[in-house]
Structure formats: structure tokens, C-alpha cells
Backbone as ProteinMPNN parsed JSONL, in Angstrom:
{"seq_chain_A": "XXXXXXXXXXXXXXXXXXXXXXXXXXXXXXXXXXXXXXXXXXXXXXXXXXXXXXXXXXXXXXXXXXXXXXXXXXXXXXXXXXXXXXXXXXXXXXXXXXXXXXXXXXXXXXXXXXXXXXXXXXXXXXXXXXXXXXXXXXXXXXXXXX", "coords_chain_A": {"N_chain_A": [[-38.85, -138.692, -100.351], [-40.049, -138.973, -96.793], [-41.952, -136.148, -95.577], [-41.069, -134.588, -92.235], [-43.289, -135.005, -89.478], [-44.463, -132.62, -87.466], [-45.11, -131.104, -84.407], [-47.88, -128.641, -83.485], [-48.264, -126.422, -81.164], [-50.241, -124.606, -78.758], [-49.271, -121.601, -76.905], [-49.091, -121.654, -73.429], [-50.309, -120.443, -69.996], [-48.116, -118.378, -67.244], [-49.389, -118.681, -64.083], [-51.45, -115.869, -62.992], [-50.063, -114.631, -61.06], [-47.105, -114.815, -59.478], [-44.944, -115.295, -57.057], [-41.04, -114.465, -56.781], [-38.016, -114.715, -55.283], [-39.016, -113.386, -53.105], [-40.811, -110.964, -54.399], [-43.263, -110.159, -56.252], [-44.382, -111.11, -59.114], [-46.117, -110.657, -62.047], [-48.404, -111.315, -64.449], [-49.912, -110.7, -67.229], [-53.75, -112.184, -68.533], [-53.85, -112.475, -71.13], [-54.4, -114.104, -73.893], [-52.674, -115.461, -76.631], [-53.58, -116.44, -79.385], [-52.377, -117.078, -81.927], [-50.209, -117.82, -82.317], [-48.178, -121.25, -82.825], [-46.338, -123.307, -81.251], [-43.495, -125.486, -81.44], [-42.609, -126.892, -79.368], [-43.905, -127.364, -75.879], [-44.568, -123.941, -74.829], [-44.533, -121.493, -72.281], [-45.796, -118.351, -71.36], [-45.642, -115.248, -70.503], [-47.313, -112.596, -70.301], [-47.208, -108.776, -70.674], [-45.378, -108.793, -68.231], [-44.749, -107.652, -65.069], [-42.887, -106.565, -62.163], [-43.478, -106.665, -58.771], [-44.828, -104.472, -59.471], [-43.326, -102.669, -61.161], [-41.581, -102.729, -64.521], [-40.083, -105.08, -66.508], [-36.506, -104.525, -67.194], [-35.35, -103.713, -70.5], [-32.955, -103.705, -73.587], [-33.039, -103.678, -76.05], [-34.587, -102.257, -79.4], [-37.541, -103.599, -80.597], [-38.408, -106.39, -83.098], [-37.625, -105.593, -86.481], [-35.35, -104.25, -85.685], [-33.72, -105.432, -84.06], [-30.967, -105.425, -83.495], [-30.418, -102.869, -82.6], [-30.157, -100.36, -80.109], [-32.14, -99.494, -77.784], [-32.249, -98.361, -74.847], [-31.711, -95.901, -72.468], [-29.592, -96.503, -70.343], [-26.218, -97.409, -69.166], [-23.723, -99.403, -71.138], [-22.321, -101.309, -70.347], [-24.365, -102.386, -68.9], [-26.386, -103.639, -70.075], [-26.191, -106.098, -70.78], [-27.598, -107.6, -68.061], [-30.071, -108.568, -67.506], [-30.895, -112.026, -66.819], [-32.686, -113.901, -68.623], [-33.366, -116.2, -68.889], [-32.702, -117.397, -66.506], [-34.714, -116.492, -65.333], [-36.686, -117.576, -66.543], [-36.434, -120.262, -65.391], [-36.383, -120.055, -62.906], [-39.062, -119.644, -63.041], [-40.678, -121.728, -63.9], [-39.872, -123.712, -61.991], [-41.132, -122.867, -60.023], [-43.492, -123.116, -60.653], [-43.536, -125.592, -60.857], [-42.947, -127.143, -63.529], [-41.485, -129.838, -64.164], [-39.627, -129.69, -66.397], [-37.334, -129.301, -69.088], [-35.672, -126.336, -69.806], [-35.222, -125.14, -73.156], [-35.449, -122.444, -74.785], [-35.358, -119.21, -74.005], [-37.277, -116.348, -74.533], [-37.8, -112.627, -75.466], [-40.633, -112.02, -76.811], [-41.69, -109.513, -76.742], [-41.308, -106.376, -76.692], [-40.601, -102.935, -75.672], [-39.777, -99.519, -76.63], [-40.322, -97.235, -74.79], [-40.78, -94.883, -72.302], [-40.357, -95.626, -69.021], [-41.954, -94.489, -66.207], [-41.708, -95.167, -63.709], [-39.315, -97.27, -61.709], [-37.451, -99.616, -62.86], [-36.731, -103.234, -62.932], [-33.94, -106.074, -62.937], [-33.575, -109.496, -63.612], [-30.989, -111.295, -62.255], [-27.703, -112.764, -60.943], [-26.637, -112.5, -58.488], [-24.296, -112.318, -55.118], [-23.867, -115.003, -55.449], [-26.686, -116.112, -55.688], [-29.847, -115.738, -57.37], [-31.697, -112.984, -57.905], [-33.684, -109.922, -57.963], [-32.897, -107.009, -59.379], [-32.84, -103.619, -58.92], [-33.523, -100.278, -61.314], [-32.988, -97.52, -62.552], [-35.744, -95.537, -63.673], [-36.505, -95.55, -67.199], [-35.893, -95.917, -70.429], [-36.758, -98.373, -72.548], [-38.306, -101.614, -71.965], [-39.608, -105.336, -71.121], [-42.131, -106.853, -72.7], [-43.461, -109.327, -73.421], [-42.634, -112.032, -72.27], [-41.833, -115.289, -72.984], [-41.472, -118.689, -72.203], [-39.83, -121.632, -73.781], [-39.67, -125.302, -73.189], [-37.981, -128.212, -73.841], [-38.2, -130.591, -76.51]], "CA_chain_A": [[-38.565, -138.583, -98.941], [-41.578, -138.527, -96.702], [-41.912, -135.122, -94.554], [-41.298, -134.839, -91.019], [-44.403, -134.308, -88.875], [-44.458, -131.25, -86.214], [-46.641, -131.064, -83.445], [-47.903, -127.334, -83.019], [-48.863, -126.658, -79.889], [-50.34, -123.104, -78.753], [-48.838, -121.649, -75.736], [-49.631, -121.599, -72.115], [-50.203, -119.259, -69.608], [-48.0, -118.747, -66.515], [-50.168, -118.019, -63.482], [-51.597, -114.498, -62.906], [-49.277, -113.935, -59.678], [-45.993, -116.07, -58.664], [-43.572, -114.838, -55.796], [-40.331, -115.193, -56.766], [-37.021, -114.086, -54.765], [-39.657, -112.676, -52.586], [-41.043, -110.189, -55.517], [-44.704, -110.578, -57.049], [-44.529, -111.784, -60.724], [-47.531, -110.519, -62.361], [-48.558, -111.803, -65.913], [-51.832, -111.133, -67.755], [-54.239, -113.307, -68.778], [-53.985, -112.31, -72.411], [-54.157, -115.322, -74.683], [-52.842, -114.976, -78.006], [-54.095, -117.927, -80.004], [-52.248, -116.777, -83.418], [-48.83, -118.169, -82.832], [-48.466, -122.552, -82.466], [-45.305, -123.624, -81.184], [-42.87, -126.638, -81.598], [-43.015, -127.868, -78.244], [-44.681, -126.838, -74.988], [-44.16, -122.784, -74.068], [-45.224, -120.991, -71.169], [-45.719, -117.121, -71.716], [-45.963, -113.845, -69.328], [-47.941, -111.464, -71.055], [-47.162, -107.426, -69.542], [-44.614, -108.718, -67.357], [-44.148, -107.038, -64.308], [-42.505, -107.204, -61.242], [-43.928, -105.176, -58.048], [-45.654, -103.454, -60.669], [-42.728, -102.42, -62.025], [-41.518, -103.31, -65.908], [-38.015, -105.869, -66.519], [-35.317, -103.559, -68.392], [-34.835, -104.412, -71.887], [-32.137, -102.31, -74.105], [-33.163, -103.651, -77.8], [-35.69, -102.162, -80.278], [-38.408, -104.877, -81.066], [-38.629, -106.15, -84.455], [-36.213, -105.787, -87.287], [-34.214, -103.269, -85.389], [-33.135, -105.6, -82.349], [-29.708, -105.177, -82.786], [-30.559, -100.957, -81.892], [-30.24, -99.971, -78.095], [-33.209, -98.054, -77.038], [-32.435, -97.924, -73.616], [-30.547, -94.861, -71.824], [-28.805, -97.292, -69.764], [-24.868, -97.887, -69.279], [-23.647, -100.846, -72.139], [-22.222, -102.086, -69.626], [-25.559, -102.903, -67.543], [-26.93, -104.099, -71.3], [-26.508, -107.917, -70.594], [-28.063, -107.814, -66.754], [-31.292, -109.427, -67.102], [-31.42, -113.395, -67.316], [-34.648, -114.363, -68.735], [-33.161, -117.805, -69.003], [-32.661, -118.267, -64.99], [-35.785, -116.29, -64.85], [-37.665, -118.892, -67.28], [-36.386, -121.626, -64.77], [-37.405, -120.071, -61.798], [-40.651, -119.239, -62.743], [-40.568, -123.265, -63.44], [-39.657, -124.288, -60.663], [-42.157, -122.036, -59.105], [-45.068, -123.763, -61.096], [-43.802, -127.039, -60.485], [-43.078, -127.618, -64.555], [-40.503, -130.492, -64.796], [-38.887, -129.896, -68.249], [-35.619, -128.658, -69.254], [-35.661, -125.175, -70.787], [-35.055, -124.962, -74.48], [-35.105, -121.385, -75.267], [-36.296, -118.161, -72.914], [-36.939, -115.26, -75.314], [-38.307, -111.724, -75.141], [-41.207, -111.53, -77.965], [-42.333, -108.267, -77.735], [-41.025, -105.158, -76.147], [-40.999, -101.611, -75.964], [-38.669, -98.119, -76.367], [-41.387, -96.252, -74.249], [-40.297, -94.521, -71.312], [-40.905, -96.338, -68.105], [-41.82, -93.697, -64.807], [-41.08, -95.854, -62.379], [-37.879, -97.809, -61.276], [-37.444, -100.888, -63.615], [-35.801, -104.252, -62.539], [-33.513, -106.698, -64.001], [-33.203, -110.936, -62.9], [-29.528, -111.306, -62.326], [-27.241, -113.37, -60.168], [-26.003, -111.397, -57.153], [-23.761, -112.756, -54.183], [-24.234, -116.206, -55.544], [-27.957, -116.107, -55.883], [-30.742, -114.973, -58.295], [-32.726, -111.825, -57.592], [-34.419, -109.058, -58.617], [-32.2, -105.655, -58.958], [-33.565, -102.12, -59.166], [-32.501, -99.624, -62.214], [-33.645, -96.359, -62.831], [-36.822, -95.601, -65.075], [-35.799, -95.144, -68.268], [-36.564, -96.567, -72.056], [-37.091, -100.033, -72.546], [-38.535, -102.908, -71.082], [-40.425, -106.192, -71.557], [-43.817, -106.38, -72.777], [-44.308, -110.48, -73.267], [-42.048, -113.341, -71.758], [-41.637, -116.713, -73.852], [-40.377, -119.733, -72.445], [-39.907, -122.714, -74.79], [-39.322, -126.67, -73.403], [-37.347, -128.973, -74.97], [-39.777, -131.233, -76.87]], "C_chain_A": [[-39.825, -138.093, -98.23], [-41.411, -136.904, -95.787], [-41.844, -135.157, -92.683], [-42.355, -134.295, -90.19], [-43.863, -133.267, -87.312], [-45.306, -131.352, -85.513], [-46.487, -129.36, -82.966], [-48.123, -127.26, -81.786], [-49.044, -124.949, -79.388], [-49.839, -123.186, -76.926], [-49.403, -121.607, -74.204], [-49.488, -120.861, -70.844], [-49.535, -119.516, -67.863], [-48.82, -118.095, -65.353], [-49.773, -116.426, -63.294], [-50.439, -113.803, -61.518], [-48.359, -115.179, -58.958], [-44.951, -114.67, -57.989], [-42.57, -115.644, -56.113], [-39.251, -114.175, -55.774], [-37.79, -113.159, -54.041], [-40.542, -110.925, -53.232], [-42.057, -110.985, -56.263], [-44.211, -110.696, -58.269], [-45.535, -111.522, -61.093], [-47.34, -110.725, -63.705], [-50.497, -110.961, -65.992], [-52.31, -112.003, -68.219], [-54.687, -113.305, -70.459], [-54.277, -113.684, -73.063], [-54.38, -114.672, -76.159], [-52.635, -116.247, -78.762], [-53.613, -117.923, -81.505], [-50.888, -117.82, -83.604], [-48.959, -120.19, -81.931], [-46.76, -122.615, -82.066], [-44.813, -125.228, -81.486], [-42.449, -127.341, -80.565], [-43.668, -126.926, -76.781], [-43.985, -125.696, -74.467], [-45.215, -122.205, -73.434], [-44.939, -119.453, -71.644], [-46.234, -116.442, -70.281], [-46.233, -112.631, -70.124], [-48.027, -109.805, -69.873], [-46.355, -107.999, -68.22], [-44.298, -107.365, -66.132], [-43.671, -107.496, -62.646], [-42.491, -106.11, -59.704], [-44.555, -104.309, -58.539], [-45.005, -102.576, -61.513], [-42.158, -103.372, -63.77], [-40.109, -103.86, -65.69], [-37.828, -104.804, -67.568], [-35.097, -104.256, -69.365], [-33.977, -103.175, -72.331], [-32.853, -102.496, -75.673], [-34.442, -102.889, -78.113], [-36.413, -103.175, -80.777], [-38.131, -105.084, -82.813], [-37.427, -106.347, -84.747], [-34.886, -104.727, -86.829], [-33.525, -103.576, -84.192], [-31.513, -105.534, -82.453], [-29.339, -103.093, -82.742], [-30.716, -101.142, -81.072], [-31.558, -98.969, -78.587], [-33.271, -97.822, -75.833], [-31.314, -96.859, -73.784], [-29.622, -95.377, -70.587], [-27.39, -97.183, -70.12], [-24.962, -98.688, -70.267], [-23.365, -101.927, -71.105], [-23.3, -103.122, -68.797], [-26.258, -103.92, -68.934], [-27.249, -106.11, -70.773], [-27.197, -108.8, -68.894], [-29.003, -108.865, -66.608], [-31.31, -110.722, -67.662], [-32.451, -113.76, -67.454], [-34.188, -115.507, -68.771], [-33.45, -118.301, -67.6], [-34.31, -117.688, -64.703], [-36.794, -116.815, -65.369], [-37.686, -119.997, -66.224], [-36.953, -121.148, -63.716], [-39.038, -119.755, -61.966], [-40.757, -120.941, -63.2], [-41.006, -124.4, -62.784], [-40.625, -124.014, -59.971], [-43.458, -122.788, -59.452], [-44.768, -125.24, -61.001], [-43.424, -128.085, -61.99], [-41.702, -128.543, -64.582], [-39.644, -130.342, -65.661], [-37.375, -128.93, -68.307], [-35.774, -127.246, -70.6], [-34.862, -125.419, -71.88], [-34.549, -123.339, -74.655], [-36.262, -120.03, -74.385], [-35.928, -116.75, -74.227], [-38.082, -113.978, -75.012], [-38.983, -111.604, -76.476], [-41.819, -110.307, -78.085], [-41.488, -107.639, -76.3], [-41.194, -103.528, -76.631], [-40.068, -100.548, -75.788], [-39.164, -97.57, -75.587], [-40.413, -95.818, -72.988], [-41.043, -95.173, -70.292], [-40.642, -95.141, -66.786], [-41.571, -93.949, -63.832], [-40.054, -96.772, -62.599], [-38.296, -98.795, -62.24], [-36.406, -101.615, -62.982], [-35.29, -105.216, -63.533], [-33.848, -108.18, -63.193], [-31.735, -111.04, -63.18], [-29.019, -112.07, -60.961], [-26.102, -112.303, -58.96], [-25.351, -111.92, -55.997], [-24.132, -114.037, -54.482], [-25.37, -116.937, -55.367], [-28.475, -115.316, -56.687], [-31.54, -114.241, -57.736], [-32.913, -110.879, -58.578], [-33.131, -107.814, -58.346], [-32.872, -104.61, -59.439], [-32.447, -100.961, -60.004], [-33.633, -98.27, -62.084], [-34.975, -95.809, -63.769], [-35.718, -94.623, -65.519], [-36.78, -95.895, -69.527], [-35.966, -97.713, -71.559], [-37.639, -100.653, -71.389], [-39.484, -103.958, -71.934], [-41.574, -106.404, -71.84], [-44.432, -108.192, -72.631], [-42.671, -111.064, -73.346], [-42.016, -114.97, -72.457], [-40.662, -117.668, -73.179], [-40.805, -121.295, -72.765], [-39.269, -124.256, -73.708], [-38.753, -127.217, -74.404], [-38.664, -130.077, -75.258], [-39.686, -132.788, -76.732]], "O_chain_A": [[-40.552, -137.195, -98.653], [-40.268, -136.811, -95.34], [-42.662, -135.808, -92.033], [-42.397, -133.065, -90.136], [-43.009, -133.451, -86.445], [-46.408, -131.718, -85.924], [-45.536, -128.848, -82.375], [-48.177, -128.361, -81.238], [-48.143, -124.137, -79.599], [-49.912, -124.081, -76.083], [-50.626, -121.466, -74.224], [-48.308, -120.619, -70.59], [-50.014, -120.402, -67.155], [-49.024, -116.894, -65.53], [-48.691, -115.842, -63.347], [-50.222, -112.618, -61.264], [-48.708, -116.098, -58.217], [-44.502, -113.596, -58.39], [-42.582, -116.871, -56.016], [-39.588, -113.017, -55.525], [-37.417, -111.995, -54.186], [-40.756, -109.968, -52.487], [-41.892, -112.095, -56.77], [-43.172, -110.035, -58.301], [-46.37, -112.189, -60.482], [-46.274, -110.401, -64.228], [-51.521, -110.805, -65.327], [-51.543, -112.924, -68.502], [-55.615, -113.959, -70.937], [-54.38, -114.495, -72.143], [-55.248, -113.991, -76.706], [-51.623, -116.946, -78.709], [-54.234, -118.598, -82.326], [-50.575, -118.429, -84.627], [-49.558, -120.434, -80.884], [-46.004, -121.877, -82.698], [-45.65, -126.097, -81.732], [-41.906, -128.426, -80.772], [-43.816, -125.712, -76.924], [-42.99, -125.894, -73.771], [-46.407, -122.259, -73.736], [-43.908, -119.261, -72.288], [-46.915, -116.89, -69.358], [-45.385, -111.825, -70.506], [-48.598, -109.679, -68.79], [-46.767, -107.596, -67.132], [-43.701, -106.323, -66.404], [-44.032, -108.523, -62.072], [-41.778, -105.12, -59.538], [-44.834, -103.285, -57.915], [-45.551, -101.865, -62.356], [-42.432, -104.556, -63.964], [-39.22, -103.378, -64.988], [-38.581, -104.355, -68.433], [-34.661, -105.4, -69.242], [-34.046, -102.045, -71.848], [-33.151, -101.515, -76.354], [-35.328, -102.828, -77.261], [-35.762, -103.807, -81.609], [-37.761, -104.205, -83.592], [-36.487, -106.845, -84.128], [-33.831, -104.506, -87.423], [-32.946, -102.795, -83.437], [-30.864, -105.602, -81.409], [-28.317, -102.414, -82.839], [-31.436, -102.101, -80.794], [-31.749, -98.092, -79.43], [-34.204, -97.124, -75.435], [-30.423, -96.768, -74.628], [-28.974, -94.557, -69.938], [-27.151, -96.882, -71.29], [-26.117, -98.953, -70.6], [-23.903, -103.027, -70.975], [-23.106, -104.219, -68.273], [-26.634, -105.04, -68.591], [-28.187, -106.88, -70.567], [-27.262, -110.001, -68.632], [-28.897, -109.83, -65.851], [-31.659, -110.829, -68.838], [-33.23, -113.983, -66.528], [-35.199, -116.178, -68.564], [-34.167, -119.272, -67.357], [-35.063, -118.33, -63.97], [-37.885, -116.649, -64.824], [-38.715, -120.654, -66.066], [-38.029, -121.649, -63.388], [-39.923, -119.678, -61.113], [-41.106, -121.447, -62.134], [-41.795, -125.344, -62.823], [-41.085, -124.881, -59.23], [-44.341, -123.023, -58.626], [-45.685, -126.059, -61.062], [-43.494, -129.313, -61.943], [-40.732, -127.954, -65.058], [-38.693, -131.119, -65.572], [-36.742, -128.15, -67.595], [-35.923, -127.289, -71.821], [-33.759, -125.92, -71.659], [-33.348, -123.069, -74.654], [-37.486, -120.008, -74.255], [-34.847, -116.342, -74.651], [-39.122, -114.244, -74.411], [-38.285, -111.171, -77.393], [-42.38, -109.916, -79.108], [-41.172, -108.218, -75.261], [-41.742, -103.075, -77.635], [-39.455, -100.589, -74.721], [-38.238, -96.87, -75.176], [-39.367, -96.431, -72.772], [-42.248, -95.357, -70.467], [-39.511, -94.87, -66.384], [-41.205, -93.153, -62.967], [-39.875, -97.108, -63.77], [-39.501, -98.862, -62.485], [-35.393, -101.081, -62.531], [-35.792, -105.364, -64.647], [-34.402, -108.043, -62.102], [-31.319, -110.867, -64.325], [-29.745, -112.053, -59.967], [-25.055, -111.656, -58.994], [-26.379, -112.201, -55.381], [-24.935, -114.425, -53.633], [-25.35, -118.111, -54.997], [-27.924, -114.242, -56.93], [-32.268, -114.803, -56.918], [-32.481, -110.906, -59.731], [-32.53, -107.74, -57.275], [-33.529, -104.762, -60.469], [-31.27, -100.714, -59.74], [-34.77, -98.213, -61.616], [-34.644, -95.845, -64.954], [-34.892, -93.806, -65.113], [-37.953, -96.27, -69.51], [-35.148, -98.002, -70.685], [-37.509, -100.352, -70.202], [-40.003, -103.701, -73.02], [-42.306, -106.015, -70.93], [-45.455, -108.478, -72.008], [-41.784, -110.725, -74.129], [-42.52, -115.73, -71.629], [-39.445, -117.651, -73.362], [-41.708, -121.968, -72.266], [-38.068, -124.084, -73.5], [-38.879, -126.911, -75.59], [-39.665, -130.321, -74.585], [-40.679, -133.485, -76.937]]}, "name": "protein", "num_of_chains": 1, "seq": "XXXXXXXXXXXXXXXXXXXXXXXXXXXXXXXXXXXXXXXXXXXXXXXXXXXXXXXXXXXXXXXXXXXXXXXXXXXXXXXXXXXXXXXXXXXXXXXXXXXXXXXXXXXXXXXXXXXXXXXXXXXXXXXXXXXXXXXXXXXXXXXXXX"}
């Protein structure tokens, strides 16, 4: 049986500064040239938003099903990185149909200032404001279908 061929493809960076829901988007311009993907992803390296950090609850790594935030459980499932994969998207103009929006790195650290989530609110997507606390996002992944 012959093997099926893969096309790697290393990822791509979304610009340094998109306005979304009226809220700066800031990325860095990191490039990390280690990891190839299986079809075309866009990354946000140090995510922030206003200069604040998105709320995450998990522990990175082999311990993501541990909370490290001091958050409600309830609030736990707030932040869509999926709608917030599409709008940032949309925002760049990328055609394609999201595949998979995932959080590859994060952090337990304490965050001093307010942290936000992406969430659907009065029948629109925005930004909401949480309390600093532990967790948040450190790098943004979103995957195309191929």
C-alpha cells in the first residue's frame, strides 16, 4: 500500500494590530519555524487585547484538564476562540473555512490587569471584561480546512 503524502506547511502570522468589535488585537511578530502544519494556520503570538491578556482556565501541557484560573466554573466556557478565529478572518480578508481554533500555549501566571473573554452577547460577538486573575492565553492557532 503506497503512503499518503502530507503537505507541511509552517504557519503564518496574523497582522501585528487588527480592530475587532472595536478593540485592538495585538499579536507579535514571533515566528516559530519548529512546528509544520497540515494545512494553512494563522497564529497570534502574546495575544492581547487593549493590552490586556484573553482568560484561559486550563493548565498548559499534560495537565489541561486542571483549572488554574480563580474564576467562577461557570464563566469556564466564555471565551470563543473559534468565532474569534473567524473574525480575525474575516478581518484579514482570509476566505477559508475554519478547521480547528486552538490555544497552544498558555499560562497559570497571575494577570494585574482586567482580562477579557470573545463571547456572544445580545446577539453579537464582543469582547467582555473579567477581573485579573490566573490564566490566560499566550499563543492563538487557527487551522483551515485543507
Amino acid at each position: 500500500m503506497a503512503a499518503v503524502a502530507t503537505v507541511k506547511l509552517f504557519d503564518k502570522l496574523f497582522a501585528k494590530l487588527t480592530v475587532l468589535s472595536g478593540r485592538n488585537v495585538t499579536c507579535d511578530s514571533t515566528e516559530h519555524r519548529d512546528v509544520k502544519f497540515p494545512a494553512d494556520t494563522w497564529s497570534c503570538y502574546n495575544i492581547r487585547v487593549n493590552g490586556r491578556r484573553l482568560r484561559y482556565w486550563y493548565i498548559p501541557g499534560f495537565g489541561a484538564e486542571t483549572h488554574c484560573s480563580d474564576g467562577k466554573k461557570k464563566n469556564d466556557g466564555l471565551n470563543d476562540i473559534a468565532a474569534l478565529c473567524r473574525a480575525l478572518f474575516k478581518a484579514h480578508d482570509i476566505k477559508r473555512n475554519l478547521w480547528t481554533a486552538y490555544v497552544n500555549d498558555a499560562s497559570c501566571r497571575h494577570s494585574t490587569k482586567e482580562r477579557v473573554v470573545f463571547r456572544k452577547l445580545n446577539g453579537k460577538y464582543q469582547f467582555d471584561t473579567f477581573p485579573a486573575g490566573r490564566g490566560y492565553i499566550l499563543l492563538l492557532r487557527c487551522m483551515t480546512d485543507a
